[in-house]
N, CA, C and O atoms as a DFTB+ gen file, in Angstrom:
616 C
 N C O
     1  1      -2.283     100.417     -23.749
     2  2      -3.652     100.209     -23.323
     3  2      -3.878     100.966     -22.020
     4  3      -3.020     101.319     -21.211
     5  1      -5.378     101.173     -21.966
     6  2      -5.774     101.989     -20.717
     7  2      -5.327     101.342     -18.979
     8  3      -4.763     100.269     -19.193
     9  1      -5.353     101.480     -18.136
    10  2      -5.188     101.031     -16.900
    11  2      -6.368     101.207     -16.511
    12  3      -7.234     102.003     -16.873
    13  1      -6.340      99.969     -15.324
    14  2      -8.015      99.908     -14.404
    15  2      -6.922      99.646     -12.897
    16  3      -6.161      98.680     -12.942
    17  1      -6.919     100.415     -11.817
    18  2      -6.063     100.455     -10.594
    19  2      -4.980      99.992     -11.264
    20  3      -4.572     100.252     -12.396
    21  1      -4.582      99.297     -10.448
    22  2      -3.191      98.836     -10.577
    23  2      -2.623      97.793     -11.912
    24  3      -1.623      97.868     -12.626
    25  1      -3.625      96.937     -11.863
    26  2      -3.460      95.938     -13.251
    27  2      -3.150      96.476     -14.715
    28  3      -3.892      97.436     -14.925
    29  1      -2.740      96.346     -15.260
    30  2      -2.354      97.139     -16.201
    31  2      -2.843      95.846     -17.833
    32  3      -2.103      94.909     -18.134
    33  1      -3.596      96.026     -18.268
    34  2      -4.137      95.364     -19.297
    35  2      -3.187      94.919     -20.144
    36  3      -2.024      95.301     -20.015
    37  1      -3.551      94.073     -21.097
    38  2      -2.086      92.992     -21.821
    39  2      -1.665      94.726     -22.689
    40  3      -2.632      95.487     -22.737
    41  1      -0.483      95.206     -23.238
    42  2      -0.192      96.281     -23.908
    43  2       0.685      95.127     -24.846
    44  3       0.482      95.238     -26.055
    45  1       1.309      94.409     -24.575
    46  2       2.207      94.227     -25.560
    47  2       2.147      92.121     -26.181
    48  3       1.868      91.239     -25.370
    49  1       2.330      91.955     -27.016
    50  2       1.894      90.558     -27.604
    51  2       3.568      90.265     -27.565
    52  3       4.407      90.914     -28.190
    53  1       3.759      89.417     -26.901
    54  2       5.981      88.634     -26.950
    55  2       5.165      87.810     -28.199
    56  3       4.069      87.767     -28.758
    57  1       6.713      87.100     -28.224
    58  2       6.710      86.049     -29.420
    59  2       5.627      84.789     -28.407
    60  3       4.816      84.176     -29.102
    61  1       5.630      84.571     -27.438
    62  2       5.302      83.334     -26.554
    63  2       3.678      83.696     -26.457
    64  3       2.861      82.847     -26.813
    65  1       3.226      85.063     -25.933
    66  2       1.962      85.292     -25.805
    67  2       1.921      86.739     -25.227
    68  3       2.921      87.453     -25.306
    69  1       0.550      87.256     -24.535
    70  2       0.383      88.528     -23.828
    71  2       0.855      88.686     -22.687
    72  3       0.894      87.787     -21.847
    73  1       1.386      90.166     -22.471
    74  2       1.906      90.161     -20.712
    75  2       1.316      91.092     -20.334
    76  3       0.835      91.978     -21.040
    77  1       1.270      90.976     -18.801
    78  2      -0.004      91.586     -18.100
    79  2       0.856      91.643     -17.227
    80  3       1.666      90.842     -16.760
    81  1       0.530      92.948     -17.008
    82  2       1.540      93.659     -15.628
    83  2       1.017      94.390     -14.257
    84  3       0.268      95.362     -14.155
    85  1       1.519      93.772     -13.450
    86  2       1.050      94.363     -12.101
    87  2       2.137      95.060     -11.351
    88  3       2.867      94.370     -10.640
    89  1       2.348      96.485     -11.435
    90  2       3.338      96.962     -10.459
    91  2       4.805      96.268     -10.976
    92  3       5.300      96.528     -12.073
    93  1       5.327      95.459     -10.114
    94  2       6.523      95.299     -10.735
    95  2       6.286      94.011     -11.164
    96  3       6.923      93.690     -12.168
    97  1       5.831      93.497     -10.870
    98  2       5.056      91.851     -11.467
    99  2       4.861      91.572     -12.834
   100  3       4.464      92.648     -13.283
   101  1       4.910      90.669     -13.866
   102  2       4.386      90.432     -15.371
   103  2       4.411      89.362     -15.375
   104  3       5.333      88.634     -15.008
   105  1       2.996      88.966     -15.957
   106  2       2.733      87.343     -16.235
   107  2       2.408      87.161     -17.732
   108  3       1.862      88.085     -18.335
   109  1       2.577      86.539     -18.068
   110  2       3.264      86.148     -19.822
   111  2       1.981      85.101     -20.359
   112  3       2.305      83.926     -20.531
   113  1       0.744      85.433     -20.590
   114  2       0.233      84.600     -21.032
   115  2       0.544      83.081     -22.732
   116  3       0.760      82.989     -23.940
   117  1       0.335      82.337     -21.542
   118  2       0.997      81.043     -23.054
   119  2       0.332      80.266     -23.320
   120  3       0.104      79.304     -22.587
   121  1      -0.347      80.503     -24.816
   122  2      -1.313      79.579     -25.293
   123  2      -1.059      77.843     -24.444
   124  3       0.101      77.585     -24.122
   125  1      -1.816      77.109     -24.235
   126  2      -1.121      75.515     -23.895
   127  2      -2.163      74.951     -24.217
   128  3      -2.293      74.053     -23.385
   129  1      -3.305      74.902     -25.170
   130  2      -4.360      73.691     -26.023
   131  2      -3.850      72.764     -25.648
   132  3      -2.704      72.651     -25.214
   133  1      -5.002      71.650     -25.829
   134  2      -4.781      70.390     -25.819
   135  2      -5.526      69.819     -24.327
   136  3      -5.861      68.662     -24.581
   137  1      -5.692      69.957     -23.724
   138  2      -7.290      69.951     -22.549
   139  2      -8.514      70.193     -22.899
   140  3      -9.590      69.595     -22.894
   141  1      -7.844      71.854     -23.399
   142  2      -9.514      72.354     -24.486
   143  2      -8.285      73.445     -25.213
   144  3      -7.201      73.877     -24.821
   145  1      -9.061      73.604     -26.404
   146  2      -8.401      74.526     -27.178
   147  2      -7.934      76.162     -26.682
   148  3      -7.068      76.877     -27.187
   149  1      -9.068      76.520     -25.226
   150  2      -8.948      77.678     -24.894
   151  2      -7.488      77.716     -23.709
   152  3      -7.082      78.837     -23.402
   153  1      -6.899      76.698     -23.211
   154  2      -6.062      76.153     -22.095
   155  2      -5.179      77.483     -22.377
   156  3      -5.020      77.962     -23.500
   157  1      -4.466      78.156     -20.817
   158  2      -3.688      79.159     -21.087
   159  2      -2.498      78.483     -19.954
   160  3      -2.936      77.680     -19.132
   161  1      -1.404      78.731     -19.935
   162  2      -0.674      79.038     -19.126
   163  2       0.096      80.323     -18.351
   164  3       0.958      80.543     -19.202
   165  1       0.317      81.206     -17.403
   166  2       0.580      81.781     -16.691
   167  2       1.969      81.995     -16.334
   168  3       2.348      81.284     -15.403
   169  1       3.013      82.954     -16.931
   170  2       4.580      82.535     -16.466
   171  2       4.753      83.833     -15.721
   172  3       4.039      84.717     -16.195
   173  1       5.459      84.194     -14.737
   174  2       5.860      84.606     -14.046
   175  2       6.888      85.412     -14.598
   176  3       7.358      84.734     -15.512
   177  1       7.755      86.966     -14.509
   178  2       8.300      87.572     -15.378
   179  2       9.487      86.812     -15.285
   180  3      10.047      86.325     -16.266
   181  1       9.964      86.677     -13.861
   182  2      11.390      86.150     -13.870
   183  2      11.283      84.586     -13.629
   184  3      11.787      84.056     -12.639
   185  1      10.559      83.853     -14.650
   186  2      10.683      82.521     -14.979
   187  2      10.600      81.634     -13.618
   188  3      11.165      80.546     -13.507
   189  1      10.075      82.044     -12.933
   190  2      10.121      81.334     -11.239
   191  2       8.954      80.692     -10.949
   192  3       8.952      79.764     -10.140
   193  1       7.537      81.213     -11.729
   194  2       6.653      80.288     -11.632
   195  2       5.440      79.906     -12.421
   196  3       4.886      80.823     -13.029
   197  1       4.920      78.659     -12.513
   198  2       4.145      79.084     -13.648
   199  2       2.416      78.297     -13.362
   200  3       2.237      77.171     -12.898
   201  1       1.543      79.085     -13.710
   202  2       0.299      78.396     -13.186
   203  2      -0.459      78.021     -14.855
   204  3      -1.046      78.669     -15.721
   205  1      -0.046      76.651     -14.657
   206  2      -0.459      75.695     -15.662
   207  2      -1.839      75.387     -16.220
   208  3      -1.940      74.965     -17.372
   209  1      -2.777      75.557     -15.545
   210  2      -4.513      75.554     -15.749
   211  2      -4.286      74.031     -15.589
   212  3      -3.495      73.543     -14.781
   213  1      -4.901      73.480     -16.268
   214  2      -5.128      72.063     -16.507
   215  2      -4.526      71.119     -17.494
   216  3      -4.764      69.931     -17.712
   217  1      -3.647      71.993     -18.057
   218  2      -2.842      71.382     -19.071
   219  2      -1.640      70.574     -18.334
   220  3      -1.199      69.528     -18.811
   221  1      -1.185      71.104     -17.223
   222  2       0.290      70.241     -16.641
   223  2      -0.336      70.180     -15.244
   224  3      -0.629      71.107     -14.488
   225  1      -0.437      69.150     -15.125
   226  2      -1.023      68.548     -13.020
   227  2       0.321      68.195     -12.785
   228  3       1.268      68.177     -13.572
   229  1       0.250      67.831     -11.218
   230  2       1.439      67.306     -10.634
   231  2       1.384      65.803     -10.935
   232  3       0.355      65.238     -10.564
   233  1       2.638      64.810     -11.753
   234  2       2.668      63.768     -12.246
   235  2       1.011      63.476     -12.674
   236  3       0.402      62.443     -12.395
   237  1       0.515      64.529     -13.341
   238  2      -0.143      64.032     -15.066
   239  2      -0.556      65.377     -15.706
   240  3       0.095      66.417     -15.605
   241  1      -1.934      65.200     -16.502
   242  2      -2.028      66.079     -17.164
   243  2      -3.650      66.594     -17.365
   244  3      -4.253      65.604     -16.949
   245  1      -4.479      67.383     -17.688
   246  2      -5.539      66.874     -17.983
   247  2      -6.126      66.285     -19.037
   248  3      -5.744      66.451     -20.196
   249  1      -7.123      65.538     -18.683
   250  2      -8.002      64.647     -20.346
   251  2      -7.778      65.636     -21.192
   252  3      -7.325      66.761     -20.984
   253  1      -8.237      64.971     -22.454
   254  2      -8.127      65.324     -23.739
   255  2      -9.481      64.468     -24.102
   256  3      -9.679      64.569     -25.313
   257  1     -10.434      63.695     -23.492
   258  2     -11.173      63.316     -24.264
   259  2     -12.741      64.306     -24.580
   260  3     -13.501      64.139     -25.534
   261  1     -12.818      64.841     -23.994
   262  2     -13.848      65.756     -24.396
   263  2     -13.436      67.268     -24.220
   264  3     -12.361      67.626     -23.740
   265  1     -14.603      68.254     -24.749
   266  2     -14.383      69.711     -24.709
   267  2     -13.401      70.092     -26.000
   268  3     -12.723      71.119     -25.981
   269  1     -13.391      69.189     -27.091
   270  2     -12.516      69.596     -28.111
   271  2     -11.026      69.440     -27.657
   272  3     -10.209      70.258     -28.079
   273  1     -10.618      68.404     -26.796
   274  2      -9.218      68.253     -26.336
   275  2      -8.577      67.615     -27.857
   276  3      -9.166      67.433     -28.922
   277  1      -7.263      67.388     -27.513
   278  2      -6.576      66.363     -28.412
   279  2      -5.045      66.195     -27.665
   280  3      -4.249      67.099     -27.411
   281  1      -4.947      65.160     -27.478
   282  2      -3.813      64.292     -26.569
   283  2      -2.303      65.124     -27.400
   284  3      -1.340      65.642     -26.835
   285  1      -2.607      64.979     -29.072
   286  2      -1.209      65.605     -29.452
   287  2      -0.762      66.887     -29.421
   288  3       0.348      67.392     -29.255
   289  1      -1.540      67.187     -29.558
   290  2      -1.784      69.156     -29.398
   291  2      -0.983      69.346     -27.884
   292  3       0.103      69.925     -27.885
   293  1      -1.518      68.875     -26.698
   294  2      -1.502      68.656     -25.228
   295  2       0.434      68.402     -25.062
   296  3       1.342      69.081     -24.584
   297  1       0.384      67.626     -25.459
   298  2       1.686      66.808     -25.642
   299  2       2.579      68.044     -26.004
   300  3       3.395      68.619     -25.284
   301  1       2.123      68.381     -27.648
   302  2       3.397      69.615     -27.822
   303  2       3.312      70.920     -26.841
   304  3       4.249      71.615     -26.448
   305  1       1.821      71.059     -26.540
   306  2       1.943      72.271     -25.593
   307  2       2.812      72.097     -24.394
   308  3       3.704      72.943     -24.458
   309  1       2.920      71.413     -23.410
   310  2       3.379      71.062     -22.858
   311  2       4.889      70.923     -22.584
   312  3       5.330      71.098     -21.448
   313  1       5.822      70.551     -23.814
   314  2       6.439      70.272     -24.467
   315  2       7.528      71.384     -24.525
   316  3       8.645      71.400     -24.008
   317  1       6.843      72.384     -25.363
   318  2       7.174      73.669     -25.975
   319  2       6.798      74.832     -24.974
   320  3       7.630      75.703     -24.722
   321  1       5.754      74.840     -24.501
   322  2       5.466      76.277     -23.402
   323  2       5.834      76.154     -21.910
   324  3       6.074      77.073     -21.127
   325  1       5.826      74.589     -21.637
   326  2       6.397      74.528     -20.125
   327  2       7.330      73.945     -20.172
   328  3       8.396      74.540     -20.018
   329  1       7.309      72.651     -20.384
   330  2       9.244      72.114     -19.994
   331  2      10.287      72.686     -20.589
   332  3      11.445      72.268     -20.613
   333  1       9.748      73.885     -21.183
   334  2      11.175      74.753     -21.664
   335  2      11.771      76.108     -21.032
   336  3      12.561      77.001     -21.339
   337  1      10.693      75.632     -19.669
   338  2      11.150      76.762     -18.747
   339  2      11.996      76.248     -17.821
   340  3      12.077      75.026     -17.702
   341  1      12.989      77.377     -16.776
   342  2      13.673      76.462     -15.865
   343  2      13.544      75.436     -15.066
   344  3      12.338      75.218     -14.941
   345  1      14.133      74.734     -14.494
   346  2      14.114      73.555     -14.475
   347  2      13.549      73.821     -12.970
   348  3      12.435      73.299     -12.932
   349  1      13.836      74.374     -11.809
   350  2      13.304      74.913     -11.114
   351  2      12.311      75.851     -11.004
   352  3      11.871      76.329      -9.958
   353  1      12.008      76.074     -12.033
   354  2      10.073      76.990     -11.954
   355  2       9.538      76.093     -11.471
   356  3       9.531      74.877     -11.660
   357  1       8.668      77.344     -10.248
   358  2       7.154      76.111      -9.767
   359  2       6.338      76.461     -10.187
   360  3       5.898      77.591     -10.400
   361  1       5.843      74.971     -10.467
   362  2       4.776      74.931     -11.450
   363  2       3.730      74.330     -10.233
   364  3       3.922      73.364      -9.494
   365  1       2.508      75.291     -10.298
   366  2       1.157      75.220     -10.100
   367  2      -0.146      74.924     -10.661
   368  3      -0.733      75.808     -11.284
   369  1      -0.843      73.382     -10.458
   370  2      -1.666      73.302     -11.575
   371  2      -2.724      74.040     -10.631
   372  3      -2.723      74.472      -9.478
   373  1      -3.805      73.953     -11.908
   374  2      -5.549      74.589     -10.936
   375  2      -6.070      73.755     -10.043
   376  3      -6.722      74.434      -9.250
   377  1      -6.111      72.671      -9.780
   378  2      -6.286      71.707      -9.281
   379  2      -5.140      70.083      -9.099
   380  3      -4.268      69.809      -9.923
   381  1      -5.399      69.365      -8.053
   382  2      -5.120      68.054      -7.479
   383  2      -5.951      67.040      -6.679
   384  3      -6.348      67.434      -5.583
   385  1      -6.263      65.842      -7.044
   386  2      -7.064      65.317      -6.566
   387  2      -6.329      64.437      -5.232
   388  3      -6.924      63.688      -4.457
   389  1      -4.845      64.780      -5.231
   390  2      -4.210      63.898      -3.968
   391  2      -3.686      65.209      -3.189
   392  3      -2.828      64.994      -2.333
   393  1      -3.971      66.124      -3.323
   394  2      -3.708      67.217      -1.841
   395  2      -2.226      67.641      -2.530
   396  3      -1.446      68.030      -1.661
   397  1      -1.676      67.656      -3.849
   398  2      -0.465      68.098      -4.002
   399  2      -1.135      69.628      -4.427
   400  3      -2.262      69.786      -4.897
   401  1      -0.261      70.568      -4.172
   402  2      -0.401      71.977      -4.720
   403  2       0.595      72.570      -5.492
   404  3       0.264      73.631      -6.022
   405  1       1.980      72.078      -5.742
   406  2       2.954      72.869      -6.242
   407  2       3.905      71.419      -6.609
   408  3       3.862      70.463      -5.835
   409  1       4.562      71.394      -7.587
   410  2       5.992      70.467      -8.719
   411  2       6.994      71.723      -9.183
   412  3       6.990      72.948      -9.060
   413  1       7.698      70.894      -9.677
   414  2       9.080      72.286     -10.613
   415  2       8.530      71.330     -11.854
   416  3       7.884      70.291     -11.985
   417  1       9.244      72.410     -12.756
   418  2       8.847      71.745     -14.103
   419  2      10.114      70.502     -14.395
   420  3       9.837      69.550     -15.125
   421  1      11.076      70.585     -13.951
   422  2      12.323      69.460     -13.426
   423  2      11.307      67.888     -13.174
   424  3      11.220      66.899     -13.900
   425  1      10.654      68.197     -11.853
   426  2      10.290      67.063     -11.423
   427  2       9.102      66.670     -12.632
   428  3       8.887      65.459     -12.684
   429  1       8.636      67.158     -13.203
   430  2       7.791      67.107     -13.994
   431  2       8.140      66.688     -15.368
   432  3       7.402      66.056     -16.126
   433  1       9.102      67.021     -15.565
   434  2      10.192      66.625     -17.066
   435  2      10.702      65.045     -16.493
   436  3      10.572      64.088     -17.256
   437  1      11.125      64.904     -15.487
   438  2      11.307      63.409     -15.169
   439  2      10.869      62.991     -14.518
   440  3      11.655      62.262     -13.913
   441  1       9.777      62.941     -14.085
   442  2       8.580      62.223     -13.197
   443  2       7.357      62.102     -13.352
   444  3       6.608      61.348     -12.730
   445  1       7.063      62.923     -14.283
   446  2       5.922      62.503     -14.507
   447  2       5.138      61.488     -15.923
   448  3       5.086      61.900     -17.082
   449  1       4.577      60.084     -15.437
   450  2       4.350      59.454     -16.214
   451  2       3.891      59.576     -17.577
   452  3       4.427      58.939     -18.483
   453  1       2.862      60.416     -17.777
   454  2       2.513      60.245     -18.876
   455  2       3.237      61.264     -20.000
   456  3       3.216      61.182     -21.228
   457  1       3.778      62.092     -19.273
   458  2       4.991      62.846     -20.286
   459  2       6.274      63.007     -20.340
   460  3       6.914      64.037     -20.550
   461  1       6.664      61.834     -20.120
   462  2       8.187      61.451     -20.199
   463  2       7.689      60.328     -21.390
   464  3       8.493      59.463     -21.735
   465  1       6.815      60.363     -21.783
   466  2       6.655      59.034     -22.907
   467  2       7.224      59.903     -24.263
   468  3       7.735      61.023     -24.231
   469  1       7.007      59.136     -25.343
   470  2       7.201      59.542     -26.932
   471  2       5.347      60.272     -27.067
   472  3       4.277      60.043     -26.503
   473  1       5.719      60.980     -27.882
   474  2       4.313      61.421     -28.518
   475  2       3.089      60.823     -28.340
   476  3       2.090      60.928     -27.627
   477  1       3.673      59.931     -29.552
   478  2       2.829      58.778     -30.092
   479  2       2.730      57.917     -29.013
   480  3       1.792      57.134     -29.166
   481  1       3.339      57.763     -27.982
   482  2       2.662      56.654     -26.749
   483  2       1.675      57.123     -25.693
   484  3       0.754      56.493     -25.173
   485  1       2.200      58.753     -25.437
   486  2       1.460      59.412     -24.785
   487  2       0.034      59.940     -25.456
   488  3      -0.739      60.246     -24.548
   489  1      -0.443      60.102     -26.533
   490  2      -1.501      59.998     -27.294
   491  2      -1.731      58.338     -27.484
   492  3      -2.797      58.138     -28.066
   493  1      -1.323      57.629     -27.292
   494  2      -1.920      55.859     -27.407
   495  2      -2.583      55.743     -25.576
   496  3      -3.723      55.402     -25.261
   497  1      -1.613      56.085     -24.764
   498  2      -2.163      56.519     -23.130
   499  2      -3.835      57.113     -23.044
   500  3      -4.889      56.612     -22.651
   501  1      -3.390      58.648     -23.723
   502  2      -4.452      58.975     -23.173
   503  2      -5.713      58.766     -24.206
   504  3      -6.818      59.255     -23.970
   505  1      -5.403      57.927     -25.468
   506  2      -7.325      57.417     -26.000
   507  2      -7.140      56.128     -25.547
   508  3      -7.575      55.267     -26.312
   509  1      -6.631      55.747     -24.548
   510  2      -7.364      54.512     -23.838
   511  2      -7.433      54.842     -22.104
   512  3      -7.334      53.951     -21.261
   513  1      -7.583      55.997     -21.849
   514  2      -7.820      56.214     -20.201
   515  2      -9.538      55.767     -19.633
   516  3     -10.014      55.501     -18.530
   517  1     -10.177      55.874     -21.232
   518  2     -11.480      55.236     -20.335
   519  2     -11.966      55.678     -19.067
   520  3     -12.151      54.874     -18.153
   521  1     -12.208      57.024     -18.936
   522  2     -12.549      57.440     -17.565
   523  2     -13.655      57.840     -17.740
   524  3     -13.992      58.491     -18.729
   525  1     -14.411      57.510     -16.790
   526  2     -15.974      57.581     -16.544
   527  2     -16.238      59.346     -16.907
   528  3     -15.305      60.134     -16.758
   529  1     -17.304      59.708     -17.282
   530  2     -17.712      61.067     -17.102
   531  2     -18.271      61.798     -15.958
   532  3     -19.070      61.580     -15.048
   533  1     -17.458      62.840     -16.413
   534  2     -17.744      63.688     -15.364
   535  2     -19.028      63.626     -14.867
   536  3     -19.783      63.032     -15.637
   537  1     -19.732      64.170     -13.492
   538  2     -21.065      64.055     -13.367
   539  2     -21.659      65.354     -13.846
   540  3     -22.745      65.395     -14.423
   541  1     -20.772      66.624     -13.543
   542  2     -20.960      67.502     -14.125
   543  2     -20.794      68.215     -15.654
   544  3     -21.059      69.356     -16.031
   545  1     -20.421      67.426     -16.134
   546  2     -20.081      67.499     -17.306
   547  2     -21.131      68.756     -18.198
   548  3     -20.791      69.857     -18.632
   549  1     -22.416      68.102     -18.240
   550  2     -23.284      68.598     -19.294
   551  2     -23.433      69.911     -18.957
   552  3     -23.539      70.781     -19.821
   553  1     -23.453      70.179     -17.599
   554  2     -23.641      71.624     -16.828
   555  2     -22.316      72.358     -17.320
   556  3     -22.288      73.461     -17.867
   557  1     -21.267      71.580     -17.038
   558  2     -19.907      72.321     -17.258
   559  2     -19.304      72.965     -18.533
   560  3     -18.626      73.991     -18.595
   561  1     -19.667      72.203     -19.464
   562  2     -19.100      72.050     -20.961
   563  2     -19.948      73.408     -21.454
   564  3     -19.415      74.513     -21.555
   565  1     -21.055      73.198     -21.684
   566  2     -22.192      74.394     -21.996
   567  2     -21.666      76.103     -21.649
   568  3     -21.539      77.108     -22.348
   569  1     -21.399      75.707     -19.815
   570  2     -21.048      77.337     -19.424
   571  2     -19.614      77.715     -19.753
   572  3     -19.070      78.745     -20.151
   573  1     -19.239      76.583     -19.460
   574  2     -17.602      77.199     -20.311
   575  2     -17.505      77.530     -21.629
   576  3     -16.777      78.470     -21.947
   577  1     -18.043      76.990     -22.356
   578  2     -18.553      77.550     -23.976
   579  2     -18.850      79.258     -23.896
   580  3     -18.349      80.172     -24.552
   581  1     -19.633      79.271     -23.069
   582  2     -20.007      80.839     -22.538
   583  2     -19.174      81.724     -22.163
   584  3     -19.251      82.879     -22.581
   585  1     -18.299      81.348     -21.365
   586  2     -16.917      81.817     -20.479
   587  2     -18.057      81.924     -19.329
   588  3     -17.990      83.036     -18.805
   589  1     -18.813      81.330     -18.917
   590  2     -19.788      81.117     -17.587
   591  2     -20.724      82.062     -17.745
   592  3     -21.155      82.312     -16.620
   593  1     -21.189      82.626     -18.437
   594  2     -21.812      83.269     -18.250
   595  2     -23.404      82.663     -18.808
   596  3     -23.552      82.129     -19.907
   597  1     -24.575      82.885     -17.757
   598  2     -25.634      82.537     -17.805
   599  2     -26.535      82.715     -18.489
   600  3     -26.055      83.630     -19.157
   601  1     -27.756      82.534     -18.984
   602  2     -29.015      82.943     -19.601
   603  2     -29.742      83.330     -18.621
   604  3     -30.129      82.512     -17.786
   605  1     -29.990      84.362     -18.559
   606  2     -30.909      85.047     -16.984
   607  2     -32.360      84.321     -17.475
   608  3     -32.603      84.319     -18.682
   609  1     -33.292      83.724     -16.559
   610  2     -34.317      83.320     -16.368
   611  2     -35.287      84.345     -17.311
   612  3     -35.228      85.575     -17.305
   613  1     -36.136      83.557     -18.068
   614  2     -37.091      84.886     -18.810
   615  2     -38.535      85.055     -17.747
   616  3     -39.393      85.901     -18.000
């Protein structure tokens, strides 16, 4: 594929997903559904770090109840694309609502509550979290459908 500066566009599809290369840098895009079907994860070439989106938080995970989530999907992603990286990769979610910024996938394989469960408990967890809706929700859901992008005013 063509180059734009330095970034070098996905050229090649691994068995795991696309890699995208910067200079000496490559990040390994990895499907991880189960938040929303579009959820990606981010690996680092030499397995050292990985930026999770919203699929793996520090001790949890994100909902599954709206945006086309599903708790089991979440579960295997999770499962299969991150805790099967080293045990020391740091893992970076997109967000924290307690000021954490960075876990290993270690501490995360045994510490974190809702996925150290069985499948089936961790899908019984999260369709009973009962969490209020977002306030932004209706605004949010819509433009992300879009990939944000707007309807210019007529």
């Amino acid at each position: 594929m063509r180059s734009r500066g330095q970034l070098r566009l996905p050229r090649e599809k691994k068995s795991k997903g696309w890699v995208h290369e910067a200079g000496k840098l490559a990040l390994e895009t990895r499907a991880s559904p189960g938040h929303t079907p579009g959820c990606v994860t981010f690996v680092l070439n030499d397995h050292s770090m990985a930026f999770t989106g919203d699929a793996l938080l520090i001790r949890g995970c994100g909902r599954t109840d709206f945006q086309q989530g599903c708790a089991k999907t979440l579960y295997h992603s999770v499962h299969e694309k991150i805790f099967t990286l080293p045990g020391d990769c740091l893992v970076y979610p997109a967000h924290d609502y307690h000021g954490l910024t960075v876990s290993t996938v270690e501490e995360e394989r045994t510490l974190n509550p809702r996925l150290t469960l069985s499948c089936e408990e961790f899908v019984k967890v999260m369709d009973n979290l009962n969490l209020p809706k977002p306030q932004q929700i209706d605004i949010a859901v819509p433009a992300n459908m879009r990939c944000g992008i707007q309807t210019p005013p007529s």
